[in-house]
C-alpha positions, 0 to 999 in steps of 0.5 A: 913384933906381931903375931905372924913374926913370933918365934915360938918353941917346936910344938908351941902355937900361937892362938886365940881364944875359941873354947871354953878350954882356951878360957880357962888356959886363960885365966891359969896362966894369967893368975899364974904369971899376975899373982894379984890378977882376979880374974875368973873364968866367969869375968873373963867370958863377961869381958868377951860380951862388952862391945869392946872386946876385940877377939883377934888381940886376945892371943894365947901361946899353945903348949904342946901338952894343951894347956896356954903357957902364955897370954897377951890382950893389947894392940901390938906396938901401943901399951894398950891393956885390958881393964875388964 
């Protein structure tokens, strides 16, 4: 499904990272829903600098509050993963 299709709840929207808030949203909900995840806010701006990273496949789901409720970083349709 790509991102275009995704059925999300009333007031929830689908993003992708363009400030420093969106950064921290996601690394919250990323330890939040990876209890072992050791990223940082920190590790996650470095992983933007590499020459790899692909800004368009780094999706976030916007709650109606603000915060991310959800995170995605992969090529849709593959079981590509990030690694930073």
């Amino acid at each position: 499904m790509s991102p275009a299709e995704a059925s999300l709840p009333d007031g929830y929207r689908l993003g992708t990272i363009a400030t420093d808030a969106d950064i921290a949203g996601r690394v919250v909900a990323g330890r939040a829903a990876f209890t072992r995840s050791t990223m940082t806010e920190a590790r996650s701006r470095f992983c933007r600098s590499t020459p790899l990273y692909r800004p368009a496949l780094d999706t976030i789901v916007v709650a109606p509050d603000g915060p991310s409720a959800g995170l995605r970083y992969g090529q849709p349709g593959t079981s590509a993963h990030a690694t930073c």
